[in-house]
N, C-alpha and C positions, 0 to 999 in steps of 0.2 A: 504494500500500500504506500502511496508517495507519503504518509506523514510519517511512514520509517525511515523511506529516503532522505525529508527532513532534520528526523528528530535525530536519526543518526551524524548528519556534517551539523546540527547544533549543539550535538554532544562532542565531538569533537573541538567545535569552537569554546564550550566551555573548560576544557579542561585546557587550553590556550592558554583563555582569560584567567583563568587561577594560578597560572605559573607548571603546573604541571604536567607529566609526559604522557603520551599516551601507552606507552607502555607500563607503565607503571598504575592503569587503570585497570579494575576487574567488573564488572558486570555480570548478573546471572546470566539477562536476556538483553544482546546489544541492540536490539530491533527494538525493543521498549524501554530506554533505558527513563530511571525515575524521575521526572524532575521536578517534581515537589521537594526531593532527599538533597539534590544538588545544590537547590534555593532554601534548604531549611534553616538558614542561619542569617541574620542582616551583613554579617561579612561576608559569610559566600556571595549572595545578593550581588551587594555593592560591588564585590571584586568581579563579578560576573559580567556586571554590568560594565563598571566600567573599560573594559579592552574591546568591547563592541564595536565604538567607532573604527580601530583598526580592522576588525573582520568585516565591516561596511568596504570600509577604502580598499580593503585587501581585493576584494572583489573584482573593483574596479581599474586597480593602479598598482595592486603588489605582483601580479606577474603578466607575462605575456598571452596566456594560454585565456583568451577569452575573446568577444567578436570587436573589440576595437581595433583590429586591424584590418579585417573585415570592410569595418565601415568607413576606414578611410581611405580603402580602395576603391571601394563603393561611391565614394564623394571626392575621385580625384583629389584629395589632401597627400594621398602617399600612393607613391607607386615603386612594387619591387614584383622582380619576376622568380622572388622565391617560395616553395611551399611553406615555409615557416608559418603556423598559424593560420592556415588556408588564407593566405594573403593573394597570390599566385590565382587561387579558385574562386576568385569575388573580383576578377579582372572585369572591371566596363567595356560593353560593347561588344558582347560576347553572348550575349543570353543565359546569365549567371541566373541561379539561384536558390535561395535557403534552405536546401534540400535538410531532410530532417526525417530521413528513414534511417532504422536500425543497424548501426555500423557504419553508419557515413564518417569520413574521415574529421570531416569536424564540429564531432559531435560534442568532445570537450569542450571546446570553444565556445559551439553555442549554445550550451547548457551553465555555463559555466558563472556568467553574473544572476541568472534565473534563479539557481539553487542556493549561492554564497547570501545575496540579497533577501531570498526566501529563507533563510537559516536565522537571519538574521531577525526578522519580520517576527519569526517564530519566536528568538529569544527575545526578544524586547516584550513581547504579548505574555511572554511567562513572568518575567518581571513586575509588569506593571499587574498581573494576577495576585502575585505575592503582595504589592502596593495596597489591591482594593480589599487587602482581608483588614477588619478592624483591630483584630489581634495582633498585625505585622506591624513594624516599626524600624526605621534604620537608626532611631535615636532621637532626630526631634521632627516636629513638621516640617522647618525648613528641607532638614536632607531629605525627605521624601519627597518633596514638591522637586528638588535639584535631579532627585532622580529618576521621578515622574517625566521632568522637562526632556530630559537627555534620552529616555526610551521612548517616547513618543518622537522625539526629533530622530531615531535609528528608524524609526518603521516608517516613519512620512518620505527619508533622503530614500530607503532599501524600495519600499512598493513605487518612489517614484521613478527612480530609473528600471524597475523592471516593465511601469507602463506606458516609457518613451522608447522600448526597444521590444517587448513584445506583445500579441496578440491579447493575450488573456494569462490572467494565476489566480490560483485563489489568496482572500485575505485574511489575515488570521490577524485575531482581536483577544486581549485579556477574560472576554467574557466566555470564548469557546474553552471545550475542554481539552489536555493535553493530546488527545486521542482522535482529534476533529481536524481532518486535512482541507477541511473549505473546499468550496465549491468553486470552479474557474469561473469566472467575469470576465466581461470584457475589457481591456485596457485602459478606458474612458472610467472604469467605475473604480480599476486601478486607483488611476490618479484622486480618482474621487476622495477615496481612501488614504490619499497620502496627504492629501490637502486636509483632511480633518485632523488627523495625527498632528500637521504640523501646528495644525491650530491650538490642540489642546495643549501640544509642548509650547508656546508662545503662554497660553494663560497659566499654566502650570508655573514658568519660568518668572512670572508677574504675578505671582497671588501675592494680595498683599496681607492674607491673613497669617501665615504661617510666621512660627516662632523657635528660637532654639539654636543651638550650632549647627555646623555641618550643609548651610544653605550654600547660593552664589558668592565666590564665583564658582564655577567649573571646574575644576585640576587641570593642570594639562597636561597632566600624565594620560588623562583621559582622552583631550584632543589637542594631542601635542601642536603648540602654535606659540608664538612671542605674542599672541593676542593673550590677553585679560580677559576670561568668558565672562564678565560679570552678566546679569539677567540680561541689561543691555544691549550689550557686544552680543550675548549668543540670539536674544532675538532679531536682531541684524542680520545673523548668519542664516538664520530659517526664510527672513523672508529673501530674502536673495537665493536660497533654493528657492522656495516655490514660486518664482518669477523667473529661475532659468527654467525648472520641469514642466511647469505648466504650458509657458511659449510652447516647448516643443517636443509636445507630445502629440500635435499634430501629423497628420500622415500626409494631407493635402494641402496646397494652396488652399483652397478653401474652407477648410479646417481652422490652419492658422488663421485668416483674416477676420475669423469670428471665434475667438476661443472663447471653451466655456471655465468657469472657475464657484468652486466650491463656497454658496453666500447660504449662512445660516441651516448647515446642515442639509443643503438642494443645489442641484446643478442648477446656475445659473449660464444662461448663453447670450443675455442681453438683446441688443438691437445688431443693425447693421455694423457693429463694429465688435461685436460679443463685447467683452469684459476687458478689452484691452486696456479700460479705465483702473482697474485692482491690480491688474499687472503692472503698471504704471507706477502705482502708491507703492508697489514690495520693492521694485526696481532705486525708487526713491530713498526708500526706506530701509533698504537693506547696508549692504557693506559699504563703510564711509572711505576707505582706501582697499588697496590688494589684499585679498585671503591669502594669507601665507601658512604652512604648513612647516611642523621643523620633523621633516624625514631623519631616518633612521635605517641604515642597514642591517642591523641583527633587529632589532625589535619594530623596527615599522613606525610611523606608516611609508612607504616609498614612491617610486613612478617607474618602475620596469619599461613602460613607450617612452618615459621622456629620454631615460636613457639609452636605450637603443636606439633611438630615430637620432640620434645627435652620430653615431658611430656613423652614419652617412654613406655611401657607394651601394653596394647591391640590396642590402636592405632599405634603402632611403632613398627616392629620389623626390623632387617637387615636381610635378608634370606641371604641362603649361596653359594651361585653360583655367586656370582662374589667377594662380601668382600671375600669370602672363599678364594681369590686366592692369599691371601697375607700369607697362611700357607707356601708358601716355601718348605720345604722338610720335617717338622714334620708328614708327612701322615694322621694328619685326614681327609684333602680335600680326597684325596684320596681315603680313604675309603667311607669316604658321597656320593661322586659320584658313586662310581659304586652301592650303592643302588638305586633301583629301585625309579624315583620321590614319586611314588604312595603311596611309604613305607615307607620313610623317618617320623619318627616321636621324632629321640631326634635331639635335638641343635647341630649344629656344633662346636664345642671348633677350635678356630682358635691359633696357636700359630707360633707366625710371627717375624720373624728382622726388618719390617718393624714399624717405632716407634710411627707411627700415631695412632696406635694398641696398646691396655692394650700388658704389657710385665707381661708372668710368665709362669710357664708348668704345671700349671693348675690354675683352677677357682677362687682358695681363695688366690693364688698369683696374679693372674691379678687383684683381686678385692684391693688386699693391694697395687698394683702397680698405682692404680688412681682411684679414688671417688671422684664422681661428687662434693661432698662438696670442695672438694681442688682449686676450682674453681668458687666463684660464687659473687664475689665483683665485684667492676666496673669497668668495660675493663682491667678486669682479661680475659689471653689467659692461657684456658686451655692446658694442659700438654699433653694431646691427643686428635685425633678430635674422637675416641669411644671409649665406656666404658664398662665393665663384668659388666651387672648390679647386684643389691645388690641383694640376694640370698630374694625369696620372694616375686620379680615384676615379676618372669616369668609366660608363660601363655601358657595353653594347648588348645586352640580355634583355631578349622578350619583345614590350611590342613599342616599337617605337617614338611611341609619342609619348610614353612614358620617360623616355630616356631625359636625361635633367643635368646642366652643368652648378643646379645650385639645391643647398641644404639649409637646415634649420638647424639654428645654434644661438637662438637664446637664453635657453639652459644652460651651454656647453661649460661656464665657470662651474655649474653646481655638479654637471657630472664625473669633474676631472677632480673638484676641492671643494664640495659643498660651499657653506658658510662657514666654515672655521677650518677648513687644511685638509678637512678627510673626506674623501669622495660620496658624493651623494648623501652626505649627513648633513644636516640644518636648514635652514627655511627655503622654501620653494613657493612659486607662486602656484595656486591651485584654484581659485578665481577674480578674474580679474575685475577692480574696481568699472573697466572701458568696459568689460559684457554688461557691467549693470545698467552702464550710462546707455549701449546699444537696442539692450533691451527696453528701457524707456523711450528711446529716441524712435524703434520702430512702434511699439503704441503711441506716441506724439502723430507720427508719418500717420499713422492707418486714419487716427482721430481727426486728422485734422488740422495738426498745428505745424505748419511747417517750418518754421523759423524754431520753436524750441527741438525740433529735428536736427535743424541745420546746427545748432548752438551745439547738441550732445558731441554728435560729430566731430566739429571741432575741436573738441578737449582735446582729445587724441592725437587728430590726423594734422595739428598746426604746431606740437610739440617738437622745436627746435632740431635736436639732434633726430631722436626717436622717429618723427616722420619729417615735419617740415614742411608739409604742404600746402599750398596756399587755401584759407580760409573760405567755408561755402555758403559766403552770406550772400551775395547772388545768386542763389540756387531757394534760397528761404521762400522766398516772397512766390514761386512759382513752381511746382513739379516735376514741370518741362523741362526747367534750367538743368546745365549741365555742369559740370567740374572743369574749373578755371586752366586746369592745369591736367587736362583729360584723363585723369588718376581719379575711378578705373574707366580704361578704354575698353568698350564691349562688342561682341558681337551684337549686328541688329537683325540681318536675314540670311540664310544661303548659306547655313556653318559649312566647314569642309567642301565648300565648292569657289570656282575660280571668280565667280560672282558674288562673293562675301561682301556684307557692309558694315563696317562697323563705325563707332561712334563715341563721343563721349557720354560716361556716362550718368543719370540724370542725381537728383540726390538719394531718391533709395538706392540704385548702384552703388554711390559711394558711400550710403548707410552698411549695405551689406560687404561691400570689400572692408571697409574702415572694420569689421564688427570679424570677420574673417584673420584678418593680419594680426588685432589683438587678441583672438582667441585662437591662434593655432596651437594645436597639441598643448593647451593649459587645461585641459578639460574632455574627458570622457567620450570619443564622439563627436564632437564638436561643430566639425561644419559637414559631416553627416545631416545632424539635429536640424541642423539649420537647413542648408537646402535640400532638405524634403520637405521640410516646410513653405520654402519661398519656391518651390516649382525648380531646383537647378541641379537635379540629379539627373545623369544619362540616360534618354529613351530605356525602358524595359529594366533600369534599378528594380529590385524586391524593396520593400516601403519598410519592412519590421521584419522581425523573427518569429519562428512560429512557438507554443510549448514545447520543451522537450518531449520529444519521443517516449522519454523516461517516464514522467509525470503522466501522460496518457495513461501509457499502459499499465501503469502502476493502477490508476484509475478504474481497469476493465473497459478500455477501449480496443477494439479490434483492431488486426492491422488496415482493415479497408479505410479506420478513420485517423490513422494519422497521417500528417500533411505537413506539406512546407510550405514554402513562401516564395513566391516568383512565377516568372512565366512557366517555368515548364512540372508546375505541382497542381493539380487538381483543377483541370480546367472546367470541371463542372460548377469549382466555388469560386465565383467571383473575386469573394475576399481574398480568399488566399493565393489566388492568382493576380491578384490586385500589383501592378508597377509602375513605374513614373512613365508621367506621359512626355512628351518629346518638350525637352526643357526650356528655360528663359529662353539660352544664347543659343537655340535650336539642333542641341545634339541630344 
């Protein structure tokens, strides 16, 4: 039954979280194992509790072995022609997709944030069990509201990413029994469900009735950061999740332009603009600078992609259809594009205003203009977030429009010397202040306001060194308007044909590149999320993932009704054949 599937990797995560091995663990029956016995103590509790957020993050960012590489194949953000992580089998332009029969090769992978998230869903609902007996106690009211806050904000962050990447899971709540594997929902009710959570951990976080030691702030042993969780700070931190998860737990264009968001315990969808009003206020209201994160190699929490993607050559390349769109008016985009995809086989030389981007008018000037070595001491900020790699890493594998003379390396201080001398150990950014401002800035755009659009924008993309680009206050006053400094330059009709036109681009273009460049690989997914949202994933992209195989069957589902996701899985269900339809810049 999937709740042994569960209850077995929650037991494992707890003996994690308590410090101890799993071998040194005995159970009668590991298929049921007790967990009332485990929680019968406010230390175990608390101890249990608190290393959750690292089995949360672990999920998503302690190894490679899950579908975020997938989906940044899937979203042209990364391309490599190796099987590592079925990266190589989610190549665009191919007729890829989520395939999810028994023994498919990556079935870890995509099983793999569905189960750690749902393990986690499950400890946090035992927790807060333990919380609603009258008889429990962690010592005073304060610590229980601090630990009420913190389990309800694991199940709000765990059910929201699993209902921005798949189909359906069940929810499991404090009030079911340990023995209750929920019934699958759909995605939407997911989210439902994460938005309530996070709501409760907000009031939780702010009761002002409670009394006692042991309240606010947070430890940060619990979520290790240089931030101060005080009630504050960590309600900051919730609603800036639920204003990234909610955005883009959209499947469609049409989705997103009207999201719906959780008002007083009911899906609200609002009017012609849905709710992008609440999304607006959390955007506002959430993190007042960069969420940083202080990583840790033996203990966690880490970034396994940021670190790989920084090692660069056959695992890493940036293809050229969307960085491309920072060429501005030099016409290489230009040119790149109206070649046909199929025939693309040299690099794109990008040569840009925008300063996030090696500067020079060609290769051996971009490469004098910034090397990686000028960057790799301790909470050294590199001088651009990519580099013209050294002549010598490039690589002629797979399909050629993939092929890339440039990398990401705005981590690359943290992965050589963290923050303090030792690699990959101390603060990392893990969301950025510029998504919050993006994500306001596109409910501004949808609502109405164009000028507090253009202003968001701004912050960013006129930031001296960082970008530098010239300011889009001509673009405010009208939709039409374009980018002063044609950053980003788009495709407008004819992609891959010799009749290509392309343009400057208007101010949502340069809401969504500006929102792109600051959130590349800071974040889970990232421009996956996003354009499946905004319409800009490749003809015939899979939209989501489907259950595990596992969870079905676990269920007593037959093999007739398990399914994946994509064009070539169950053409009788719509849904789950459901893929992007022929994108913005029309590929």
């Amino acid at each position: 039954m999937i709740r042994n599937l569960i209850k077995v990797g929650a037991l494992a995560g707890m003996v994690a979280a308590l410090g101890a091995c799993e071998k040194q663990l005995e159970v009668t029956n590991p298929n049921s194992p007790d967990t009332r016995r485990v929680l019968a103590t406010p230390a175990d509790a608390e101890a249990l509790l608190s290393g959750y957020y690292k089995r949360f993050h672990s999920g998503l960012y302690g190894g490679l072995g899950n579908v975020n590489g997938m989906a940044n194949m899937l979203s042209l953000a990364n391309y490599s022609s190796l099987a590592n992580n079925c990266q190589n089998a989610r190549t665009p332009f191919t007729g890829v997709s989520n395939t999810n029969n028994p023994g498919n090769v990556c079935a870890g992978e995509q099983q793999s944030v569905y189960f750690v998230e749902g393990e986690v869903n499950r400890v946090a609902a035992s927790v807060l069990k333990q919380l609603d007996d009258p008889a429990f106690t962690l010592g005073s009211t304060a610590q229980n509201a601090r630990a009420r806050a913190f389990a309800e904000f694991l199940s709000g962050a765990a059910l929201g990413y699993i209902a921005v990447l798949y189909d359906s899971a069940a929810v499991i709540s404090a009030a079911m029994s340990s023995e209750d594997a929920g019934a699958l929902v759909d995605y939407l009710t997911v989210m439902d469900s994460s938005m309530a959570a996070f709501d409760r951990a907000i009031a939780a976080a702010n009761d002002g009735s409670v009394t006692g030691l042991g309240g606010f702030p947070i430890p940060n042993t619990w979520l290790p950061s240089p931030t101060v969780w005080s009630a504050a700070n960590f309600t900051r931190l919730i609603r800036s999740y639920k204003a990234r998860l909610v955005s883009n737990v959209a499947r469609t264009p049409a989705e997103r332009a009207k999201p719906c968001y959780l008002v007083a315990g009911a899906r609200d969808c609002g009017g012609a603009t849905g709710r992008w009003d609440l999304i607006i206020a959390d955007a506002q209201n959430g993190i007042s600078s960069d969420h940083l994160l202080t990583t840790s190699t033996t203990g966690g929490p880490g970034h396994a992609w940021a670190a790989q993607y920084d090692t660069y050559g056959l695992w890493h390349q940036m293809p050229g259809f969307l960085l491309g769109m920072a060429d501005g008016t030099a016409g290489n985009y230009d040119a790149w594009t109206k070649i046909p995809i199929a025939d693309r086989s040299a690099p794109l030389f990008i040569n840009s205003p925008d300063k996030r981007m090696p500067q020079g008018a060609n290769r051996a000037a971009q490469q004098g203009d910034f090397a990686v070595s000028s960057c790799q001491a301790a909470a050294q900020v590199c001088k651009r977030y990519f580099v013209n790699r050294a002549s010598g890493g490039d690589q002629s594998v797979g399909a050629g429009w993939g092929f890339s003379n440039y990398d990401f390396v705005r981590f690359h201080a943290w992965r050589l010397a963290g923050s303090t001398g030792s690699a990959q150990n101390g603060d990392l950014l893990f969301m950025a202040k510029a998504e919050m401002n993006m994500i306001e800035a596109e409910g501004r755009f949808r609502t109405g306001d164009l000028t507090g659009a253009a202003t968001l924008v701004n912050n960013s993309r006129t930031r001296s060194e960082a970008s530098g680009g010239p300011a889009l206050a001509a673009m405010a006053a009208d939709g039409s308007g374009t980018a002063p400094d044609c950053v980003p330059r788009v495709p407008l009709t004819n992609y891959g044909l010799s009749s290509a036109t392309l343009g400057c681009g208007t101010l949502w273009e340069a809401l969504k590149y500006e929102k792109r460049m600051e959130t590349a690989y800071t974040h889970f997914a990232a421009w996956f999320l996003d354009s499946r949202g905004w319409g800009d994933l490749p003809i015939g992209t899979p939209l989501y993932w489907a259950t595990p195989y596992q969870d079905l069957q676990a269920r007593g589902k037959p093999a007739s009704a398990l399914y994946g996701t994509g064009p070539s899985n169950n053409p009788s269900n719509a849904a789950n054949s459901a893929t992007a339809a022929v994108g913005t810049y029309g590929y």
